[in-house]
C-alpha positions as CSV (number, residue, x, y, z in Angstrom):
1,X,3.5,-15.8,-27.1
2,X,1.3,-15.2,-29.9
3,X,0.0,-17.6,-33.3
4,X,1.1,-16.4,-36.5
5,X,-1.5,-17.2,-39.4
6,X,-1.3,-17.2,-43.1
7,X,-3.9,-15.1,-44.4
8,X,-5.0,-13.4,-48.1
9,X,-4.7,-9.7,-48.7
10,X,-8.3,-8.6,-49.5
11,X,-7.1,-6.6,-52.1
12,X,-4.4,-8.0,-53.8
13,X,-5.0,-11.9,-52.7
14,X,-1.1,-12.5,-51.8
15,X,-0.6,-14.3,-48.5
16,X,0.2,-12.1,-45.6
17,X,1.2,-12.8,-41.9
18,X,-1.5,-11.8,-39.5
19,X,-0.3,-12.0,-35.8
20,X,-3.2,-13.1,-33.5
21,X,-2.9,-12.1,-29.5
22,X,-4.1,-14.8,-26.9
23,X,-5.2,-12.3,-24.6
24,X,-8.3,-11.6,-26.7
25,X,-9.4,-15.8,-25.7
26,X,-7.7,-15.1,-22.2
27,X,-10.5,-11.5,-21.4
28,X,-12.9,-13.2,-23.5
29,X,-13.5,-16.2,-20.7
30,X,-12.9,-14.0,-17.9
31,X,-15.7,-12.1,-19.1
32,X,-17.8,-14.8,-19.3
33,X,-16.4,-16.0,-15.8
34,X,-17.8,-12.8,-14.4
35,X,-21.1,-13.0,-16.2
36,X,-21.5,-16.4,-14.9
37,X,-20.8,-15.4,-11.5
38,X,-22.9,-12.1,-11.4
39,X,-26.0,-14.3,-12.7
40,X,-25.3,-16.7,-10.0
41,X,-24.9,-13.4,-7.4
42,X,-28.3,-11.3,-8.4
43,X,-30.3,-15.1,-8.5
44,X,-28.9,-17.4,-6.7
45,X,-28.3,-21.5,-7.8
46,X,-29.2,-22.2,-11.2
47,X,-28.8,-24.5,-13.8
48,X,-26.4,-24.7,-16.6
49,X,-29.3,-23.6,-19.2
50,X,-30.9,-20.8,-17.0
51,X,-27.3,-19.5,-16.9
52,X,-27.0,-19.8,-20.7
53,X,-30.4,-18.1,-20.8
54,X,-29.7,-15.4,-17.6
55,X,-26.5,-14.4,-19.5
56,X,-26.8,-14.8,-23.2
57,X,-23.8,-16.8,-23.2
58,X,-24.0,-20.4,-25.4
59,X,-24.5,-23.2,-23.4
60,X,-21.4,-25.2,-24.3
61,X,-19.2,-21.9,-23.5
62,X,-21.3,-21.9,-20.2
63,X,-20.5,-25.8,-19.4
64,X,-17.3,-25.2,-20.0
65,X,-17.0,-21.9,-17.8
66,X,-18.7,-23.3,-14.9
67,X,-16.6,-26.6,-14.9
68,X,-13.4,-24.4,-14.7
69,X,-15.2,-22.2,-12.2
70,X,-15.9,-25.5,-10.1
71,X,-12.6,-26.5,-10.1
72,X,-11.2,-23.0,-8.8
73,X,-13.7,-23.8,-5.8
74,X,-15.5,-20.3,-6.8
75,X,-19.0,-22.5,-7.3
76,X,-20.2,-25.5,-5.7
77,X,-22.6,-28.2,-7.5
78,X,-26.0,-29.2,-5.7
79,X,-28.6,-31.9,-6.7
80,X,-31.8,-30.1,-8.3
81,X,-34.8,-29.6,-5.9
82,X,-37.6,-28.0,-8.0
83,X,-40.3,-30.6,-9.8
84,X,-39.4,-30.2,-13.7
85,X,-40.4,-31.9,-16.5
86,X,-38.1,-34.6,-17.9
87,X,-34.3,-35.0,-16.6
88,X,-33.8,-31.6,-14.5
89,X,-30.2,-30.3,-14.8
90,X,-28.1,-30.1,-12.1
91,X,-27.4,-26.7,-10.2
92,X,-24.7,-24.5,-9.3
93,X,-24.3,-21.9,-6.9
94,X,-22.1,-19.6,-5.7
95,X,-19.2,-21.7,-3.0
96,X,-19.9,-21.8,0.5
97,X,-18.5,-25.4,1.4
98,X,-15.1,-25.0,0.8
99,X,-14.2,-21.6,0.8
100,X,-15.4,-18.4,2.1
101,X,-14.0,-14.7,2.9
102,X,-13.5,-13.0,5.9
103,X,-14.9,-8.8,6.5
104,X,-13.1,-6.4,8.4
105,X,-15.2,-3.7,9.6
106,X,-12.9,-0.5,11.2
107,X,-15.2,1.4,13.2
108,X,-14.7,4.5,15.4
109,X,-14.8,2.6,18.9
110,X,-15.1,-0.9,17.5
111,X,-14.2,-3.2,15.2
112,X,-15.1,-6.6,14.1
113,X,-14.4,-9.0,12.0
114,X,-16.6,-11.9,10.1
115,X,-16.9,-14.6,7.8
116,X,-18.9,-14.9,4.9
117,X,-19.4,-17.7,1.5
118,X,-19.2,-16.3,-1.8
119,X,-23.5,-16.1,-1.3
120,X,-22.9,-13.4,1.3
121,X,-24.5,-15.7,3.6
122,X,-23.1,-14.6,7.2
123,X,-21.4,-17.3,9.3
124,X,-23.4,-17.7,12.4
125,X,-21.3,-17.2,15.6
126,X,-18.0,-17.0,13.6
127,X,-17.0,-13.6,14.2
128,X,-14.2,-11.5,16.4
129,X,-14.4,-7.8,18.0
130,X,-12.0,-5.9,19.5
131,X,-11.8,-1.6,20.5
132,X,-10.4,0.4,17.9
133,X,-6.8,1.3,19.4
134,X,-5.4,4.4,19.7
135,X,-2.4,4.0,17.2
136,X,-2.1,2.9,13.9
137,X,0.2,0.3,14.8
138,X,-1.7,-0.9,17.4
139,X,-5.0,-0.9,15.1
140,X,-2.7,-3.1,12.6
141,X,-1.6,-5.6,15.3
142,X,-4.7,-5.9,16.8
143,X,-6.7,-6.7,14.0
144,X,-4.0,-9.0,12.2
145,X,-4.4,-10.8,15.5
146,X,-8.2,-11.0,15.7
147,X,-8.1,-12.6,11.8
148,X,-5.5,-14.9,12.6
149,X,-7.9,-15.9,15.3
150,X,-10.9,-16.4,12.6
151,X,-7.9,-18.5,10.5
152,X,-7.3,-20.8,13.7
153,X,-9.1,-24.1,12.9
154,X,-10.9,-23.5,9.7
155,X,-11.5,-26.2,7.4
156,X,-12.7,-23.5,4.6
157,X,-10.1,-22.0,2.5
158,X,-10.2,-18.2,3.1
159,X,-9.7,-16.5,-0.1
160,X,-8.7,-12.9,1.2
161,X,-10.3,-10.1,3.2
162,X,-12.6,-6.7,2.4
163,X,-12.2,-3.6,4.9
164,X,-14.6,-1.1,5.1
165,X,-12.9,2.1,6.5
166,X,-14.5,5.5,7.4
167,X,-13.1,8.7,6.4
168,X,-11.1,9.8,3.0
169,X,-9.7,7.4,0.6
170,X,-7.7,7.7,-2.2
171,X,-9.1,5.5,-4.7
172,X,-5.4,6.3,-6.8
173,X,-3.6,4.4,-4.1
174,X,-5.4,3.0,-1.5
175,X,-4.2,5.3,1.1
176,X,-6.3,7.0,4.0
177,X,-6.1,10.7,3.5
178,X,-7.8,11.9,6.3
179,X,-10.2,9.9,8.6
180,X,-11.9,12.3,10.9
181,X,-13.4,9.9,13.5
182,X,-10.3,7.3,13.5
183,X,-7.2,9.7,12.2
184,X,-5.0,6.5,13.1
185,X,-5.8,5.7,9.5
186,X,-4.5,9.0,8.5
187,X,-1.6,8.8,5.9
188,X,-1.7,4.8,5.7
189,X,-2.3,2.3,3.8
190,X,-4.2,-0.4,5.2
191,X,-4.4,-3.3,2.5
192,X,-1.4,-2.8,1.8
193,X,0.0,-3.4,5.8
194,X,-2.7,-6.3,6.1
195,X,-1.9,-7.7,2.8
196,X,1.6,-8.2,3.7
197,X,1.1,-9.2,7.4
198,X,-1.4,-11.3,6.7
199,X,-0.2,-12.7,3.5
200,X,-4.1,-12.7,2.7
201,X,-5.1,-10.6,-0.7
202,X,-6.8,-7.4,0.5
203,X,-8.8,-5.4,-0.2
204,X,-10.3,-1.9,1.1
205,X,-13.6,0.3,0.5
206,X,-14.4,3.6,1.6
207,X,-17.2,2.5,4.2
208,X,-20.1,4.5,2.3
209,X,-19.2,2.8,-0.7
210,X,-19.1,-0.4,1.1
211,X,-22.7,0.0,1.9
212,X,-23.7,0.9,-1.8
213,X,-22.1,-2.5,-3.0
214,X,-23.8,-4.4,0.1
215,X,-27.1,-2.9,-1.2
216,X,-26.7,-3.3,-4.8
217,X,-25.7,-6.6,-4.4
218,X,-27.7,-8.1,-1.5
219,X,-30.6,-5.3,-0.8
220,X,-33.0,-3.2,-2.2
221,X,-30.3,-1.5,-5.1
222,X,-30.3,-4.6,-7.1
223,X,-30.8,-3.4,-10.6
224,X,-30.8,0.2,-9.7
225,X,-28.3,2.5,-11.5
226,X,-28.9,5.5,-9.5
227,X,-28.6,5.6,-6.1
228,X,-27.4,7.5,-3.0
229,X,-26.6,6.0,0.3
230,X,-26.7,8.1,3.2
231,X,-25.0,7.1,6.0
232,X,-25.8,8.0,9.3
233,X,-24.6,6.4,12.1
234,X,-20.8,7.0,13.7
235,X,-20.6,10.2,11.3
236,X,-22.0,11.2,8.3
237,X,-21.1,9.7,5.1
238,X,-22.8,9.6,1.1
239,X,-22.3,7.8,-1.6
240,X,-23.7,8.2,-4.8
241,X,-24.3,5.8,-7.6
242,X,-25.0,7.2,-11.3
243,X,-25.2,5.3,-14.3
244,X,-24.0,2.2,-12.4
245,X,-21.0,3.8,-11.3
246,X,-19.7,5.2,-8.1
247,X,-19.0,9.1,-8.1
248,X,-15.6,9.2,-6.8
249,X,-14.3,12.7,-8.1
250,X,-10.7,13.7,-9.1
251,X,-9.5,11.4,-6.4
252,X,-11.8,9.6,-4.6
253,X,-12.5,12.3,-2.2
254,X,-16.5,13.1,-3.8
255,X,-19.4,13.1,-1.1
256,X,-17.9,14.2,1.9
257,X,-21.8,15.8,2.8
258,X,-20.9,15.8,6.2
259,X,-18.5,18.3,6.4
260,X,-20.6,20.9,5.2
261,X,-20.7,24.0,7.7
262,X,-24.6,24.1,9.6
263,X,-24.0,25.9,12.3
264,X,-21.4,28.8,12.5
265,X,-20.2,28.6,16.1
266,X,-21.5,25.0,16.8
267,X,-19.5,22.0,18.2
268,X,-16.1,20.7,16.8
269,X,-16.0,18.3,14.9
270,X,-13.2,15.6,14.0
271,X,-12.4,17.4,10.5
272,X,-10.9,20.1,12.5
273,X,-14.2,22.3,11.7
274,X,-17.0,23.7,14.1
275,X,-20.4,22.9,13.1
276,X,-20.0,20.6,10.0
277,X,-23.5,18.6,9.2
278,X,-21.9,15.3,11.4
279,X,-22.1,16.8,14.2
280,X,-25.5,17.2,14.8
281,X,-27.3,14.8,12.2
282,X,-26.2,11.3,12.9
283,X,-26.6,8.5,15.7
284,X,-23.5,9.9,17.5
285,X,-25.2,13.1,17.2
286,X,-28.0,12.5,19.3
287,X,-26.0,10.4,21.7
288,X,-23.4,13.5,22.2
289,X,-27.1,15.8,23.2
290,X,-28.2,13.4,25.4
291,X,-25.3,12.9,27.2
292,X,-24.8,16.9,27.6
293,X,-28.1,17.2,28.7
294,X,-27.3,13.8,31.2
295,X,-24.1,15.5,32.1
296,X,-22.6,11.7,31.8
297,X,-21.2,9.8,28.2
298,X,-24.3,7.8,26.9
299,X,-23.8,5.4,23.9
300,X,-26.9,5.4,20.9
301,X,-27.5,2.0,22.5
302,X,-28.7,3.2,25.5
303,X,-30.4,6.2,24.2
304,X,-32.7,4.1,22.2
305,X,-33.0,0.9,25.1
306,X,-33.6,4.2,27.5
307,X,-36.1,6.0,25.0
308,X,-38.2,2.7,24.3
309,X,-38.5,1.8,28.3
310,X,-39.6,5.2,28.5
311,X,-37.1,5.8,31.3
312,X,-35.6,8.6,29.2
313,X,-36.9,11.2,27.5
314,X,-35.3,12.6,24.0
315,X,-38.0,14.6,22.5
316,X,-36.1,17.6,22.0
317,X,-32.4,16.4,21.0
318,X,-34.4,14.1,18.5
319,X,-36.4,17.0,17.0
320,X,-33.1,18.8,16.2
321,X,-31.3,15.7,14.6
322,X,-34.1,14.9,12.6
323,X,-34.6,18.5,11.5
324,X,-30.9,18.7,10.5
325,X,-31.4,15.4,8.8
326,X,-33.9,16.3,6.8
327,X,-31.9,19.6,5.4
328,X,-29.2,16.6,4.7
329,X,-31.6,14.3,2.9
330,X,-32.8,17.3,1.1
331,X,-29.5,18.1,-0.3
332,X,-28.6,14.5,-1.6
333,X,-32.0,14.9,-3.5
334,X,-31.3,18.3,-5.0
335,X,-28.0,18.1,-5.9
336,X,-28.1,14.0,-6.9
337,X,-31.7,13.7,-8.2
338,X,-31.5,9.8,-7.5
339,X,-34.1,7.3,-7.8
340,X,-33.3,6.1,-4.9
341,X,-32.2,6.9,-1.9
342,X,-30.7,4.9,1.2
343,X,-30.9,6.3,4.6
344,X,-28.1,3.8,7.1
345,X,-28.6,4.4,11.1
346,X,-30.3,3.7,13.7
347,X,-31.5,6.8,15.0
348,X,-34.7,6.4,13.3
349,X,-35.7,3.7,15.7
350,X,-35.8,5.8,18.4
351,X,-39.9,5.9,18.3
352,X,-42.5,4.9,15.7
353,X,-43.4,6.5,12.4
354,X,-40.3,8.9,13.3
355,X,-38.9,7.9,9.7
356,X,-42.6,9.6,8.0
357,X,-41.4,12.3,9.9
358,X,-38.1,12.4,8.3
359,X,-39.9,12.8,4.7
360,X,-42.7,15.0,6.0
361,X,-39.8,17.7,7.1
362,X,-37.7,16.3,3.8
363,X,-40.6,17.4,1.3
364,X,-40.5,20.8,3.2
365,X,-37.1,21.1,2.2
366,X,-36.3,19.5,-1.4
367,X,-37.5,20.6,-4.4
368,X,-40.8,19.3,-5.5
369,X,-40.0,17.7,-8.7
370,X,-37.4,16.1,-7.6
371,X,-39.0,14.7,-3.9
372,X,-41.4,13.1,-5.8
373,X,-39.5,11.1,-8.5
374,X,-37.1,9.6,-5.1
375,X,-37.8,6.5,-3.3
376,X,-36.5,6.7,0.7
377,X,-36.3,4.0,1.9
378,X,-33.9,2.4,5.0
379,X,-31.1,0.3,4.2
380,X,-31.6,-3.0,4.5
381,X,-27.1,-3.4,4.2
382,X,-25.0,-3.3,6.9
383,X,-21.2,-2.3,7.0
384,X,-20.3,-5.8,7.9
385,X,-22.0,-7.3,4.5
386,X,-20.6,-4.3,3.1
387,X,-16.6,-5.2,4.1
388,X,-17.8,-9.0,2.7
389,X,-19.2,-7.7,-0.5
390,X,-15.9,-6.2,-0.8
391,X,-13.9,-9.3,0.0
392,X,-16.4,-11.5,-2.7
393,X,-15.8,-8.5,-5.3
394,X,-12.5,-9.1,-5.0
395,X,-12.6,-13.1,-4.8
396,X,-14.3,-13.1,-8.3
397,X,-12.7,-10.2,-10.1
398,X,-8.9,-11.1,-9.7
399,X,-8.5,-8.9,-6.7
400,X,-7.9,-5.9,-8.9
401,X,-8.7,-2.6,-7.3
402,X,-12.4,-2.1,-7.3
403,X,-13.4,0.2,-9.4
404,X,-17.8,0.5,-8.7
């Protein structure tokens, strides 16, 4: 439906018909619904005036927007706390009392599932975990059940669900191209299947780029329009952030670092290749050296529990992964020039100042110039926040695809 309004000709002054959309009015105040909300996101409760001021939007329009954001249940209203001159103004923050969203982490061995507010705030001892299953189907049913278990009970309304997922996705539509560590996600669509299983709105993020939302939002990216995210734990994933955008490629596909050829005749790897960059610069890396050098499996956990007893010695597989690491971390810098970059994994706790090393062998490597204008520092995101960044993205944008 649209208004029809009587209006002059500039030119010739005779009265004219001017059609008028409402879907200007309608974007216009979901705009400001998303400005109000990012405010609230990046600095936590505020008042209806340091909204107004945070945002640039007029007060009244910000009254108005937060009352219709309070009765969706997306904000909840507390009693101010802070000593202010005159009659303080009551605050609003982002809902945790009523509703919340639940994160689906899909991981090569494990996967889990939590619950989140719209703060990101973790809910303590509210979470489910369950082996990554050998068939799609199976990976479906099993975690459909464990979120029906996280539904069982809840007062909290659950708004819908983020799932972070390694491997290619295509960002056109939503399917998993090729996922070399779980290739049960190979070919499918996994919103879409949880969406309608479920009938919870869904929605899924390549895991890297999980972990760049987690950080811009919650970590150390916050204001940061150029970043990369290096991710290092069950394989070896990048994501890259320029000009406040994700670098996706034609379809999706960009910043598959990992599969880059390092060694010629070295191990397979789940791509189908020998000797891709994966295989012998991430946590699984160094457990897969240790446990040929063991002659028995040995998970990261016990490498590090083993390496910080002293029990078990690492020197030399370490020394390799870190080397290769540093050629991987020199690349991102040489190819991205970012301001900053994030480095996700756990490796690095193997012994003290063993991240210095990283850079020391990293400056070796990466041109100068560009070394010195780049921050390292470790991720303070995890995939879980990553999947429930997701899930809030969603919540407050309309459940549209993300587009970062």
């Amino acid at each position: 439906m649209t208004a029809r309004l009587q209006c002059k000709n500039f030119l010739t002054g005779q009265k004219t018909m001017k059609t008028q959309s409402k879907v200007l009015p309608s974007l216009l105040r979901q705009l400001n619904e998303r400005q109000v909300l990012a405010a609230l996101q990046a600095h936590g409760p505020l008042s209806r005036a340091e909204i107004a001021r945070q945002t640039g939007i007029s007060f009244p329009t910000v009254t108005r927007v937060v009352t219709s954001l309070i009765d969706s249940r997306l904000l909840d209203e507390l009693e101010p706390t802070r000593n202010t001159i005159g009659r303080p103004g009551k605050l609003v923050c982002l809902a945790t009392k009523n509703v919340c969203v639940l994160g689906v982490v899909i991981g090569a061995k494990q996967c889990r599932v939590v619950a989140s507010g719209l703060n990101g705030s973790m809910i303590e001892d509210d979470s489910q975990q369950f082996a990554t299953l050998p068939t799609y189907a199976e990976l479906v049913t099993a975690t459909v059940g464990a979120v029906r278990e996280m539904l069982v009970g809840r007062r909290a309304t659950v708004l819908g669900l983020g799932v972070s997922v390694p491997g290619l996705l295509n960002r056109r539509d939503g399917r998993s191209i090729v996922s070399p560590n779980v290739h049960q996600l190979d070919g499918h669509n996994l919103a879409n299947d949880l969406r309608e299983r479920l009938q919870l709105d869904t929605v899924v993020l390549q895991e890297c780029h999980a972990l760049c939302l987690a950080e811009q939002v919650y970590g150390l990216a916050k204001g940061v329009a150029d970043f990369a995210m290096l991710d290092v734990s069950e394989g070896l994933g990048l994501g890259v952030m320029q000009g406040g955008r994700i670098v996706q490629g034609h379809c999706g596909l960009a910043g598959e670092l990992g599969h880059l050829t390092v060694e010629l005749d070295g191990r397979p790897c789940g791509c189908g290749n020998r000797g891709c960059l994966e295989t012998v610069a991430t946590d699984t890396a160094l457990a897969t050296m240790v446990s040929e050098r063991l002659g028995r499996p040995i998970t990261i956990d016990e490498v590090l529990a083993g390496a910080a007893t002293g029990e078990l010695a690492i020197d030399t597989e370490l020394r390799q992964v870190v080397e290769y690491l540093a050629v991987a971390v020199a690349a991102v810098i040489n190819i991205f020039n970012p301001s900053k970059l994030f480095i996700y994994g756990r490796l690095l706790d193997a012994r003290p100042r063993l991240f210095d090393e990283l850079l020391e062998r990293t400056a070796v490597r990466a041109l100068a110039p560009s070394f010195a204008d780049c921050e390292i520092v470790r991720a303070r995101g995890s995939k879980r926040l990553g999947a429930i960044a997701a899930a809030i993205h969603g919540a407050t944008n309309g459940w549209q695809a993300i587009s970062l």
